[in-house]
N, C-alpha and C positions, 0 to 999 in steps of 0.2 A: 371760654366757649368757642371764641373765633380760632384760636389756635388749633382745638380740637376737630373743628368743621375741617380747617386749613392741612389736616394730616391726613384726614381721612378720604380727601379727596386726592393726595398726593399720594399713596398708597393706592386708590384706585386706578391710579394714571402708571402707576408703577404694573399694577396687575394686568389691567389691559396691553401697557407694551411688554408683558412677558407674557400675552397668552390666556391668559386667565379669563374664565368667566365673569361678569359681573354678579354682582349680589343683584336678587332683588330688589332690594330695596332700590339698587340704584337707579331705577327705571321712571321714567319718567309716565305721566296719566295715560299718553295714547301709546305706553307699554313698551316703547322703544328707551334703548337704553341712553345713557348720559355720553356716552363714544364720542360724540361732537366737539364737547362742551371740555374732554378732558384729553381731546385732540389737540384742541386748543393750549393747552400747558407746554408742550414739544414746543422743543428750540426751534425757532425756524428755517436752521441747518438740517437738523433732524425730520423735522414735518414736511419738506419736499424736498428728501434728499434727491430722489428720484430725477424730480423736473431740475434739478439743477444739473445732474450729470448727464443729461439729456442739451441741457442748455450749452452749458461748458463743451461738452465734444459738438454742438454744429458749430459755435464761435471760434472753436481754435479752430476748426477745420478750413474755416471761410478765413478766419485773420492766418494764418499759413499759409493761404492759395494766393488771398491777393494781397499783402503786404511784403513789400523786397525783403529780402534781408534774415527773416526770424530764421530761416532755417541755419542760416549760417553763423546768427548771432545766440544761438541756443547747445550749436556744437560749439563754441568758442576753446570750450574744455572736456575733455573725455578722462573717463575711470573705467578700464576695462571694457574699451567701445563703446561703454554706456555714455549720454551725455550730462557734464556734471549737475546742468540744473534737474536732470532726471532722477539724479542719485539723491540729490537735496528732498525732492519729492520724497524721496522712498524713506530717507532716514525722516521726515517730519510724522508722513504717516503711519510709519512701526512705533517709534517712540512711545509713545500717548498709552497703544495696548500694550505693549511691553513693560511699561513701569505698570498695568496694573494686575501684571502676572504674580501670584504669590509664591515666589523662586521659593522660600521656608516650609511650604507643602508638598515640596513634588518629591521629594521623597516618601512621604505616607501614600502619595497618589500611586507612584510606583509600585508600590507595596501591596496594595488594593484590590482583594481579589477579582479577577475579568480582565485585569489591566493587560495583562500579555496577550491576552483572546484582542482587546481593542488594536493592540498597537501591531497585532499579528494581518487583521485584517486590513490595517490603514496602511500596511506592506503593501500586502495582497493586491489592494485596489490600485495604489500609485505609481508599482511598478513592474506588475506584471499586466492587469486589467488594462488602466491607462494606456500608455503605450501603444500595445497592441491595438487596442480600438478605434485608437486616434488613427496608427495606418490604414488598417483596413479601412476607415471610412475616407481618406484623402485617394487610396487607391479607388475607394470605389467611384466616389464623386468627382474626381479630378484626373482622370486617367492619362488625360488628354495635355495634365499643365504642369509638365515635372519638375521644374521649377518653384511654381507656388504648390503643389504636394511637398517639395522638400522642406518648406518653410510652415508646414500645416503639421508635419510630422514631429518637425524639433518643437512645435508647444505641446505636443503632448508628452513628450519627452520631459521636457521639463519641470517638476516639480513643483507645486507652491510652496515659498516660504516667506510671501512678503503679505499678498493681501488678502488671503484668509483669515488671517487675525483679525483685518477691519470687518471680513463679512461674518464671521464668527461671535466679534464684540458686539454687530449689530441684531443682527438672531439669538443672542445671549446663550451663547452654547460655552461650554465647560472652557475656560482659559487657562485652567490649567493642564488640562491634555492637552490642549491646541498650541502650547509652548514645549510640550511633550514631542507632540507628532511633526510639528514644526523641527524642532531638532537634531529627529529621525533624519528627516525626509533629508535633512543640510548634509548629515555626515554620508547619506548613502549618495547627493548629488553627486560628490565631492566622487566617490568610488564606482557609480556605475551610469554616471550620463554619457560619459564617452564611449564606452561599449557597450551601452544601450543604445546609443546615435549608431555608434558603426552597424549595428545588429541588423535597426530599422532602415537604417539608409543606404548603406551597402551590398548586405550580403540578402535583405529581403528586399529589399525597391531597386538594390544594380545601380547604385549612384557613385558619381564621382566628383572629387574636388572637396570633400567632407574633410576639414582640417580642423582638428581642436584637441587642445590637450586637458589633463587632469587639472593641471594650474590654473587654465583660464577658470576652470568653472568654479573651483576654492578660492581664485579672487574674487569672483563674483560673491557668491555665500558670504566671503569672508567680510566683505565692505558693504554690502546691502542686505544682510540679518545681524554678522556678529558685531557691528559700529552699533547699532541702535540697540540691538542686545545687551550690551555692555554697559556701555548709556545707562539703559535701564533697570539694570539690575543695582547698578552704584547709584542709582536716584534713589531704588526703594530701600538701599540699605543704608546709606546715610542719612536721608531724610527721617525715615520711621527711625531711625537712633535719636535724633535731635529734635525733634517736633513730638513723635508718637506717630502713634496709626491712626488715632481717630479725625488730627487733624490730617493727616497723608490723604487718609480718604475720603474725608468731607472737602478740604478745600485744595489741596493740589491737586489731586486727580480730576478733582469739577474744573480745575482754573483750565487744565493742560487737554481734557478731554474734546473738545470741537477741536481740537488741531489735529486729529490723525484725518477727521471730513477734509476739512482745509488740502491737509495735505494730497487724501485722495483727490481733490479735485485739480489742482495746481499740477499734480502727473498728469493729469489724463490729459491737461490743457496743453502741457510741454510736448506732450509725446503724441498729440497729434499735429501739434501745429505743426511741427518737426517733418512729418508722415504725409500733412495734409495735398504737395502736387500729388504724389505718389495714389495717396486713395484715388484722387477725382478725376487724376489721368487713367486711374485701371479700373473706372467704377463698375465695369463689366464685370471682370476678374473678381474685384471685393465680394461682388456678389454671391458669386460662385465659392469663393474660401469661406464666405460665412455660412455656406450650407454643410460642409462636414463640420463643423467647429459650433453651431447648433446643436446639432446632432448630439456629439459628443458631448456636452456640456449638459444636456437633458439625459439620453440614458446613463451618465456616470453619477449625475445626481440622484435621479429618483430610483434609478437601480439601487442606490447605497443606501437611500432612504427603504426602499422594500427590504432590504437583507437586515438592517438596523431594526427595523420595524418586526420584522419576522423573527429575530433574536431577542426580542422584549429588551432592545439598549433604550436605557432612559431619557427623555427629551436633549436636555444638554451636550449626551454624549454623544448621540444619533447627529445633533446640529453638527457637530466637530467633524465628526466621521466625513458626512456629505461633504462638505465645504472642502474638507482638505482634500480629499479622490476628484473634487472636481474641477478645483482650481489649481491654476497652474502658472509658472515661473516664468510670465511673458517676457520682463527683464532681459532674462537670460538666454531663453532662446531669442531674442533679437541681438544683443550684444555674440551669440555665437555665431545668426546669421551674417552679420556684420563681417566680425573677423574671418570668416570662411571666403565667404560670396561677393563682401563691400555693401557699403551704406545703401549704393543705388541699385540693387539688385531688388529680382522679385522674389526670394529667399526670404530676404529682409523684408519687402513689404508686405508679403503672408505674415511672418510672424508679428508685422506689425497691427493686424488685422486682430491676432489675437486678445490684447484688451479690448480693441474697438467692440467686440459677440462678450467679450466676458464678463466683462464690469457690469451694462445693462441688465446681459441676463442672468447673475447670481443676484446682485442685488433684485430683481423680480424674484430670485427665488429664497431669499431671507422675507420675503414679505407671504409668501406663498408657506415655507416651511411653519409658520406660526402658528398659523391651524393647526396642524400637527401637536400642538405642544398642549392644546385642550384633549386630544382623541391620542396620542400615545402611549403606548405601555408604561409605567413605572415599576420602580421596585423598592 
């Protein structure tokens, strides 16, 4: 009887973090429901993910400004201008969602009628839409700072392929698309960021000193998706060989899963502390980069969300869609600021600005899109 009590509440803890209504039944006498009580079950990584990444970015900001030293003991090593405890970050936090991609479906998922209509528009949105948007809004708000415009332009430029999956896993949107479009997005980096960059930064914004080739940005992909990638894909096919799936998925994916949080948070700590004279010498400037980077991060999301919503795509797919058109490959455009412009530049500090608006505000909108998942179309 206590086992059964013990499921049925663990199922309702299940239903309310994917959205769901409660039963009636589950209500308590003054008619409000059990929400509290089964808030309480979340990990306490999970239950304020929020005030942690909140916490983490003022501490590293403050231990970077006033501690000697981190900024230069955190560059000690570089992979691709990125710095290697950054890259440490990225491969801890892809790993976790990556091994719980089911690589053995994605061909039936391919196959799947709508699938080209999805993977048509998740085009659509990241590199034509994107892009475009992002300039126009650095042209319009920053007319005045061509510099950090040029550093507002290369994030939107650049693609997500690393932390949509965390915010994806987190809003429970389809994973196996999201390792689909994820894919996409790598092999088109690879072919059209550089003459996307030239496009937006030369011949529309009249910029100069734009240096990057097709290499740099396949090294990037290649060591900060396809390491972890790979990782993960020989974790889920050796392991499910030797164990099964139902231990795979009951206890290594539980053992391994709070480390992609982990890991998101140890980036964001590296990559600001790194950043931190930079922000609090230009807090004027920050200001001002995170009003088009706002912007853009709100109508690319709920734009995608209306057009998902208007095309009756179902909860999971609609989550995937949004997240990946609106997130975007800050990595990369910093590691390109970098090599272009140099570390100390304000290229590099715009885009460094980029996780500083993103991470906050996607994660407020995996907790915003949920609602959605009671009141959206199905099929």
């Amino acid at each position: 009887m206590e086992n059964s009590s013990a499921e049925r509440k663990q199922q309702l803890a299940l239903d309310i973090a994917d959205g769901n209504d409660p039963s009636d039944a589950a209500k308590n006498p003054d008619g409000r429901t059990k929400l509290q009580g089964l808030f309480k079950q979340l990990s306490l990584l999970d239950r304020y993910l929020y005030v942690w990444i909140f916490i983490v970015m003022a501490v590293s900001i403050i231990f970077g400004y006033y501690v000697k030293g981190v900024k230069k003991a955190f560059q000690v090593a570089e992979i691709t201008s990125v710095s290697l405890p950054i890259a440490i970050g990225l491969w801890v936090m892809m790993y976790p969602v990556l091994c719980k991609v089911q690589y053995e479906m994605l061909g039936g998922v391919l196959r799947q009628a709508g699938s080209l209509k999805t993977i048509s528009l998740s085009v659509v949105l990241n590199w034509i839409v994107g892009p475009a948007l992002m300039t126009g809004l650095a042209w319009a708000t920053l007319p005045d700072l061509p510099d950090f415009r040029t550093g507002v332009i290369l994030v939107g430029i650049a693609r997500c392929i690393a932390m949509v999956l965390i915010w994806n896993d987190l809003a429970k949107g389809d994973a196996d698309y999201c390792a689909i479009l994820v894919a996409i997005n790598s092999i088109l980096q690879i072919i059209l960021f550089t003459p996307v960059a030239l496009l937006y930064l030369k011949v529309v914004s009249r910029g100069k000193g734009f240096h990057v080739s097709s290499w740099t940005v396949a090294k990037s992909v290649l060591l900060f998706l396809g390491v972890p990638l790979v990782a993960g894909v020989l974790t889920r096919l050796i392991l499910m060989n030797a164990f099964g799936r139902k231990w795979y998925e009951s206890k290594f994916l539980r053992f391994i899963g709070p480390w992609a949080l982990i890991g998101l948070l140890y980036t964001i700590f590296v990559m600001f502390s790194i950043q931190a004279h930079q922000i609090v010498d230009n807090i004027g400037h920050v200001v001002r980069v995170a009003v088009p980077l706002l912007l853009y991060f709100g109508i690319l999301f709920f734009g995608s969300l209306g057009i998902c919503r208007w095309l009756k795509v179902p909860y999971p797919l609609m989550v995937t869609q949004c997240f990946t058109a609106a997130s975007n490959n800050c990595e990369l455009a910093i590691a390109v600021a970098v090599g272009s412009f140099g570390i100390d530049s304000t290229q590099a500090l715009a885009a460094t600005i980029g996780p500083l608006i993103e991470v906050p505000v996607l994660l407020l909108f995996v907790y915003i899109v949920g609602f959605f998942q009671r009141k959206g179309p199905s099929v």
